[in-house]
Structures are given as C-alpha cells and as structure tokens.
N, C-alpha and C positions, 0 to 999 in steps of 0.2 A: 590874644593868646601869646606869652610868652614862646619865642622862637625855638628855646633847649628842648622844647618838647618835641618839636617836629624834628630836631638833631637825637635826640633818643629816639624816636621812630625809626627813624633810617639806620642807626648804631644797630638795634633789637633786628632788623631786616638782616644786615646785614649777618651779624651772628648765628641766625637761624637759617644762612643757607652755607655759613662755616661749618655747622654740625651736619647740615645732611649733605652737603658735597663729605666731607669727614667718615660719616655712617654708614656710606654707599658703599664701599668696600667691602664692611664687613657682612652684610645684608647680600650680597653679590658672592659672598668667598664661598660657600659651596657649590654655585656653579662654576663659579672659577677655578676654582681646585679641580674640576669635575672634568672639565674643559680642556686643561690641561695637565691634566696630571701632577699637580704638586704633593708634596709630601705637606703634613702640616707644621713644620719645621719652613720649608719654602715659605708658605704662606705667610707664616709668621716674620721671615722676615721681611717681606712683602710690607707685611701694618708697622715694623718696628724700622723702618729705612725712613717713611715721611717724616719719622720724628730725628732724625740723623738733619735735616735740613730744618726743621721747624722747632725744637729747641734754640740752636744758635738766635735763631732770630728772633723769638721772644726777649732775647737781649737788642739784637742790634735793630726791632723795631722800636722800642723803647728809646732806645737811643737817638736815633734820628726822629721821631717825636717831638722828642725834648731841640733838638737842632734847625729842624727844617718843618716841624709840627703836623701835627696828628691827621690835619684834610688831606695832605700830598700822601704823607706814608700809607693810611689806609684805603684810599683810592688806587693806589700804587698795587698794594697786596690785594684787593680785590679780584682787581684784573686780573692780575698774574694765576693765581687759584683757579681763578673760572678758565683760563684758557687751559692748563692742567688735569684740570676735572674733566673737560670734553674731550681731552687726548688720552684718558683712557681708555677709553673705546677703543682706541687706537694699538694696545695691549695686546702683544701677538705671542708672548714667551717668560719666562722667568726673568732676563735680562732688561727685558722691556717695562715690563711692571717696574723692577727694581727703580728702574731711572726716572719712571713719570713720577713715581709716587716722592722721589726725596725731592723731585726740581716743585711737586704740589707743595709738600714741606715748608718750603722755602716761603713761599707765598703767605700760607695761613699762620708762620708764625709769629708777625707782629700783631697781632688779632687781640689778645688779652690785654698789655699794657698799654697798647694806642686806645682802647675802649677807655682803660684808666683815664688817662691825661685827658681824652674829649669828656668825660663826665666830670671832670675836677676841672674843667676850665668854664663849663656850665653850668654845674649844680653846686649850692651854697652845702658847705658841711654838712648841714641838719636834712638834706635831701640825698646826701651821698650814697647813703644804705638801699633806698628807695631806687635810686637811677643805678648801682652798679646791679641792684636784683633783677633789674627788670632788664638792664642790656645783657649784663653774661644770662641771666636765666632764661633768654630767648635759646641758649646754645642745646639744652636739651630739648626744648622746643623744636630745631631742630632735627633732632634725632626722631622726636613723638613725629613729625610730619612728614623727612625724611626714609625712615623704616619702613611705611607704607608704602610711599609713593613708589618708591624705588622695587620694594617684593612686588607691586600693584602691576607695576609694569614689566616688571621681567614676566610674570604671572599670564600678563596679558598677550605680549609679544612672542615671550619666549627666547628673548637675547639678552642678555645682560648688559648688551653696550648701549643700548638707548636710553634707560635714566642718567649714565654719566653724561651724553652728550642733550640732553634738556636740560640738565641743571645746568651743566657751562654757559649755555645760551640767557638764560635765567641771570647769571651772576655777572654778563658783559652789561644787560640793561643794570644789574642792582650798582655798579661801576658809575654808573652816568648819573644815576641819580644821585648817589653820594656826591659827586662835586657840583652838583648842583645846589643841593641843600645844607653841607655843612660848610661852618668859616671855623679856624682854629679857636674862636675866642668871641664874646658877644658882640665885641669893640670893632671887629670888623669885618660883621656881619648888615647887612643889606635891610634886612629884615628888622634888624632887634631894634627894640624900644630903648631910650634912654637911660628907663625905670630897670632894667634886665644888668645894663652894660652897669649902672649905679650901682646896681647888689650884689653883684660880683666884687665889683671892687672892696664894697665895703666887709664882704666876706670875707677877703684874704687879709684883712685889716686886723678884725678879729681871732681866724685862723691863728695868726701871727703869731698873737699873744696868748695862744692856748698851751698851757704847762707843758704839752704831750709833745709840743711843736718845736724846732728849730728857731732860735732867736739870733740876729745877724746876718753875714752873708752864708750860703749856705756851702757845707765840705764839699768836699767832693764825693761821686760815685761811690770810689773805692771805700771813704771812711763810714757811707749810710749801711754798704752790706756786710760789714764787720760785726755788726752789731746784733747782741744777742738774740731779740727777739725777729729782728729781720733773718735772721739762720734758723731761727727755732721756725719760726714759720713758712721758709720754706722746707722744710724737713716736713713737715705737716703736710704741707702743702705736695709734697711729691709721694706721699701715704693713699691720700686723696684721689691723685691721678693713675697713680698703678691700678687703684681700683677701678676709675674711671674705663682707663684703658684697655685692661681685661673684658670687661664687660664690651664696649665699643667694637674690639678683633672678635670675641669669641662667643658672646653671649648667643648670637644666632647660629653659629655656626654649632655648640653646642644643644641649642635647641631643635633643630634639624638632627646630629651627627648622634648623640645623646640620648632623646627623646621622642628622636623620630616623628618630629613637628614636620610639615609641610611649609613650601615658601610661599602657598598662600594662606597659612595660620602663623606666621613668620609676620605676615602685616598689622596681624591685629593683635598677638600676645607678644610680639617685641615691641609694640607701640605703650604699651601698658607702664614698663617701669620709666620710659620718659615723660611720660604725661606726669606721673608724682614727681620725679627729678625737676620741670618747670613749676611746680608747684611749690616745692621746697625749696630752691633757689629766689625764687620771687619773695615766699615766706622770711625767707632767713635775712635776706636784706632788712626787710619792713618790720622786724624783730628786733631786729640788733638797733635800728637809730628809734623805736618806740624804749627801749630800755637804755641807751646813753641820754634819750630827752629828760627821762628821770633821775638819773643818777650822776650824770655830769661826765661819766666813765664810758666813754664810746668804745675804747680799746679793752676793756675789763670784759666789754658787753660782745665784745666778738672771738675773744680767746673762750667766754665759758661756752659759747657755742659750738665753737672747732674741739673743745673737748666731750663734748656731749654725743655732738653730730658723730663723732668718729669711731667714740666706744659702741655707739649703737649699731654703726654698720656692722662693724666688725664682728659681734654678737651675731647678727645676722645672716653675713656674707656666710663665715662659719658652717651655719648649718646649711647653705644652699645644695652642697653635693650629697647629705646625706637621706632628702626628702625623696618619697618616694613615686610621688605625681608629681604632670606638668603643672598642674595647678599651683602645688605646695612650691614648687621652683619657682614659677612667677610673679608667687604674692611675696616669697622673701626676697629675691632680685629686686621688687617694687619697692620694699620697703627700704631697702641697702640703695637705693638710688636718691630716694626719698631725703632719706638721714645724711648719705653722702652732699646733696644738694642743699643740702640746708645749711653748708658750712662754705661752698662754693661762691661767697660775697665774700666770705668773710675774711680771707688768704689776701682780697685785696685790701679793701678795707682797714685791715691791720698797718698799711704798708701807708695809705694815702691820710691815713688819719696821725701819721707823725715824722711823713717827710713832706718839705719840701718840694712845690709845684717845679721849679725850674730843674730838678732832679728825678720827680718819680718816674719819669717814663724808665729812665735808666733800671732804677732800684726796682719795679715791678716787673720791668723785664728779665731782672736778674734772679729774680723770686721765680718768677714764672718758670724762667731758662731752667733754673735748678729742679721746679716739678716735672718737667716735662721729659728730661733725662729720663723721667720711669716709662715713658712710650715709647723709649729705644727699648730697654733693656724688657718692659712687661711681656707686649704680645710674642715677641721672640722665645723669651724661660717659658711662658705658658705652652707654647708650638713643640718646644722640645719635651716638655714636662709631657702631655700627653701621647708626642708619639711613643716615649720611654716607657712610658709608665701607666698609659692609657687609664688614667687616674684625674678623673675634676676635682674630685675631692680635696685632692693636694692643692692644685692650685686656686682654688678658693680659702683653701688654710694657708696658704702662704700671703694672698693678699691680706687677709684679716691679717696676719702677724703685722704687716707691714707699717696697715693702719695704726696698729698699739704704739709701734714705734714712734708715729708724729705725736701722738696723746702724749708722750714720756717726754717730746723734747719739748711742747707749747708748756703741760704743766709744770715744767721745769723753767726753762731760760724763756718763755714768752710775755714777760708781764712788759708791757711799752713803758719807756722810760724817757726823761728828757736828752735831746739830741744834741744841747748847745755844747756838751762839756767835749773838749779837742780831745 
C-alpha cells in the first residue's frame, strides 16, 4: 500500500476533530449564554475572537510549512488546539471565554494550507481533487459527529464542560499520532516505497511544464497574491466562509432560540446539514479532477463549480428565514451546506493547481487568511443583527448577498492564467 494513504488517514483524523473541537461552541452557546448571562452580542463576539487569532495564522502556518514543513507545523498546532479546547471547561466569565477562545485560534489556524502542502507533497496532480476532498471534507465530518457528541453529552451529564475537556484529551493522543505517521515528503519517509518517492518526483516534472504552471525559479509570495484570480478567489472564497460561519455560531443556537428545538433534537437535526456538507465536499473534489481528466482544464473545472456551488446556496440560504417549520428550515440549511461544500476543494485547488510547491503554503495561507477574516467579522454582525432587530431573516439575506458577491468577482477576474510573465 502506498504510504500517502495512511498520511491522508491521519490528515482526514485530524480535520475532523478541527471542526468538532470548532462546532463545540456553538452546540454549547445556549447553555452558555444561559449560564451566564450573555447578551447575544457577547456571544457573538465570543465565536468572532477565535477567528482574531486563527486568520493570522492561516498565513503564518502556511508560511512556516513552506520553511520548517508541514509534520513540525501541524503537530505543532494540534497540540496547541487540543490543550485550548480542554481549557474551556475552564471558562468562568465573558473575559475568560474571550481569551481561551483567541489563544484556541491561534492553534487551528494553520490547519487549511498545511493540509495543502502535505497533500501536494504526496499526491500526483491527477489525485489532487481526490485527496484535498477527502482531507478538508472530513472538516464537516467533523461537525456531522461533533454536533452529536457534544448535545449527547451535555444531554447526558448536564454540564456543558465535559465534551470540551474529552475532546482535548482525544486531540493530545490524535498529536502523537501525527508524528508518528507523517514525514514532510515520500523521500523521507521510513515507510515509502521507491515506486511512491519515483512518482512524485516525476510528477512535479510534469507539473512543471503544465501551461497553468510557473516556469523557472519561482517569484515571490508577494507577486503569487497579486494576481487576479488568486484575489478573485479569495473574495469567493471569504463569501463561502461567512456562510460557513454563520451557520457554525448560530445555526443551533437559532434552532433552540427560534424554533424552540431541544438540545437533544439539537443532536440529531444539526447533524443533518453536515452529513450532506461531507458528502458535497468529498463529491466536489472527485468532480472537478473526473472533468479536468477530460478536458485538460483543471482550473476551468473548479471556477464553473465555485460558481455554480455558490449561486445555488445562495438561492437557498435566501429562503431559510422565511420557511415556516423546523422541517422546511433543515432540509434548506441541508441543502445551502451541501452546495456550499461542493465548492469547498475547490478555493484550494484553484491556488495548488497554478502555484508553485516551494511557495503554496504561503499563497493558500494567504487565500485562506483572506476567507477567514469573515469569522471575525460574521458571527459578531449576526449577534448584533439579532439582538437589534431580532430578525434571521436578515441575516440570512445578508449572507446570500454575500455569496453573489464571490460569484461576481470568480466570474469576472478568476479564469487561471500562466504565472511565468514578471
């Protein structure tokens, strides 16, 4: 058995205890509003602080990636998350939350572009859509086992601090295993076959000379994210996450607050829109590199899906506040996670399929950095939006607008272009 597979095992582990350490918050925020008395303005900025610490570092894990490579960084942030995650239990006040949750931040935010660079330093081009679907779509994965676990046990217990401090415990063994099983590169790996370290190489050989690709030594940083469709897609790409996000802070909270769901119909109808979100994420990989094998056009093949995926949410998200059962709420949240995840390779994808390995950690961290700025600013405008205006409505119309906005700048400035011209 080729080794990358058991390196994507342990990648996919890992990402699926990022979303439910991630999810646990929000799955938790009506006891904890409850608990102590927060406004949902407080609350909000409670989910919208981790992202004050975990944007930055979608850059600066990227970065150090690329420097000191992908086993050290994401071992590194593992650890750190998981001890985070079990200090919140620890969570006595508004003050307190604020600070566990930006120093959590910190941790989980090289998570997206170090997944990049370990699947681009293992998997040949024509496997790329394959292995980034199946590592990031473990993230709603995730949340579909997270949701549960997490209402199951508050449910059970009746304290809201015991899922954070089992999943911390969970995340120091998933730490150990990670440096056990991954090496930066097949070459100096223990395990891998000759046959493995050979096709790599001859893949970036190919790579090389691919139209879409950088030819020579490669620019710098600064000149890969100047570049139009690298901005167009993360503009997309931060349409994507506002939606992400909203739903993440508030979706439960709105299902209880709203709807008058129970926290333990909370396990089973917030499980619902992540099970299609891991289904659409997986799908959308395995989509986009089944139609670049035909057409030659990898990068063609994941902008018409970022514009498809996005108009559809959108459409969607739309009418979520104006349906009048929990039913009708949950089958279009399902669907809006579905279509949203179906795009959710594709942001990277865009980025690995026309830079340069010795540079992408940087450039997807910087794509990422840029999407992720909407987890500062989302579940915070949503906290105030409702206590104002005690209106979903709205802030489900606002996220749809949001969305349209990335559709306008991909179908505009996102077609990939060649990289070599200075």
């Amino acid at each position: 058995m080729r080794i990358r597979w058991a390196v994507l095992a342990i990648t996919a582990g890992v990402l699926i205890l990022n979303y439910a350490d991630r999810s646990a918050l929000g799955v938790a925020g009506a006891s904890i509003i409850h608990e102590f008395n927060l406004t949902k303005t407080e609350f909000g900025l409670i989910s919208s602080i981790f992202f004050v610490g975990y944007a930055p570092f979608c850059f600066v894990g990227g970065w150090l990636a690329d420097k000191y490579g992908p086993r050290a960084v994401m071992g590194a942030a593992v650890g750190w998350w998981s001890i985070f995650t079990g200090l919140t239990a620890a969570g006595a006040g508004y003050v307190s939350f604020l600070i566990i949750r930006l120093l959590f931040g910190l941790g989980e935010g090289p998570q997206g572009s170090v997944t990049i660079k370990t699947m681009r330093n293992w998997f040949p081009q024509k496997q790329m859509g394959l292995a980034v679907g199946i590592s990031q779509g473990s993230t709603p994965l995730g949340g579909l086992i997270g949701t549960p676990l997490v209402a199951g046990l508050i449910a059970y217990n009746g304290d809201w601090r015991l899922p954070f401090i089992v999943l911390g415990v969970i995340g120091i063994l998933m730490t150990i295993g990670w440096f056990v099983i991954v090496r930066d590169t097949p070459g100096q790996h223990p395990w891998a076959g000759q046959a493995e370290v050979d096709e790599m190489k001859a893949d970036a050989a190919v790579v090389a000379q691919s139209p879409a690709s950088p030819g020579g030594a490669p620019h710098s940083v600064g000149y890969y994210i100047r570049q139009p469709h690298v901005l167009a897609t993360s503009i997309a790409f931060f349409g994507y996450a506002w939606v992400l996000y909203t739903f993440l802070s508030w979706f439960p909270v709105y299902l209880v607050e709203a709807r008058g769901v129970n926290i333990k119909e909370v396990a089973i109808v917030g499980a619902l829109p992540w099970a299609l979100g891991v289904l659409g994420y997986m799908l959308g990989g395995v989509l986009t590199d089944w139609i670049a094998a035909r057409t030659g056009r990898p990068a063609a093949a994941r902008r018409g899906v970022i514009l498809v995926g996005l108009v559809g949410t959108a459409a969607l998200l739309a009418g979520v506040g104006y349906v009048e059962t929990i039913t009708a709420a949950v089958l279009l949240m399902s669907g809006v996670i579905f279509l949203l995840y179906l795009t959710g390779a594709q942001y990277f994808l865009m980025i690995s399929d026309t830079i340069p390995g010795e540079k992408l950690g940087g450039v997807v961290g910087f794509v990422h950095l840029i999407a992720n700025t909407s987890g500062i600013l989302a579940p915070l405008i949503v906290g105030v939006i409702v206590d104002q205006t005690k209106s979903w409505v709205l802030t489900f119309g606002l996220s749809a607008a949001i969305c349209i906005v990335g559709v306008v700048a991909v179908g505009v400035w996102g077609r990939a272009r060649s990289l070599t011209e200075a």
